[in-house]
Residue, then its C-alpha position, 0 to 999 in steps of 0.5 A: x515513427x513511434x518513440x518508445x516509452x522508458x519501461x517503468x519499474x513496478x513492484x508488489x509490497x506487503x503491508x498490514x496484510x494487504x498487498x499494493x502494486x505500486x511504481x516509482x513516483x506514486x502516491x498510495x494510500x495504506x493502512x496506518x503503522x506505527x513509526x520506530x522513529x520519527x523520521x519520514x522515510x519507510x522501507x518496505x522489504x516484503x516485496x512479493x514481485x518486481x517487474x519492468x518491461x522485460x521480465x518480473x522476479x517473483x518471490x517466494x513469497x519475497x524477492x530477495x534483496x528487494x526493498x521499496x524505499x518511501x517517504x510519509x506524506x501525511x496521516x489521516x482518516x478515510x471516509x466514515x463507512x456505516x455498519x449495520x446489525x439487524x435482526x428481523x422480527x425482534x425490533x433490532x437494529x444497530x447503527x455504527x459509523x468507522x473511519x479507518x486510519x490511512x497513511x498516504x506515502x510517496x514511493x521513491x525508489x524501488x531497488x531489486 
């Protein structure tokens, strides 16, 4: 006999112009914001779509009252990436390293 798994709710959140599909009890790495205060805790209402195992709501573009509550984890750098101007024939050639700031967070509760 097969037991079936309990249907996990997923949803797709905007953030810092990018989009991430992310469910309950995940750890996501996004582009670092700014806090209004200093609590830990992020709620994310630019959902695009919700879904669990037997229908999805898509949003145009948002899913009306739908929020995606987070906690912050930890701020820190990603890994350092090299960016490379060259122009052939003129001896020209720039080197630069660029870490991006990230902010890993802790989804606690998708609401729809």
């Amino acid at each position: 006999m097969i037991k079936s798994q309990p249907m996990a709710i997923w949803a797709v959140i905007e953030s810092g112009g990018k989009q991430y599909k992310v469910s309950e009890g995940e750890t996501v790495n996004v582009d670092k914001f700014s806090l209004n205060s200093q609590s830990d805790t992020v709620v994310f209402n630019e959902v695009l779509a919700v879904g669990n195992g037997k229908d999805v709501k898509i949003g145009k573009p948002y899913v009306d009252k739908a929020k995606v509550k987070s906690k912050v984890l930890e701020t820190f750098k990603d890994k350092k990436i090299r960016v490379v101007k060259f122009k052939s024939k003129s001896r020209y050639l720039r080197t630069r390293g660029h870490r991006q700031q990230k902010t890993k967070i802790l989804i606690e509760k998708i609401e729809s």
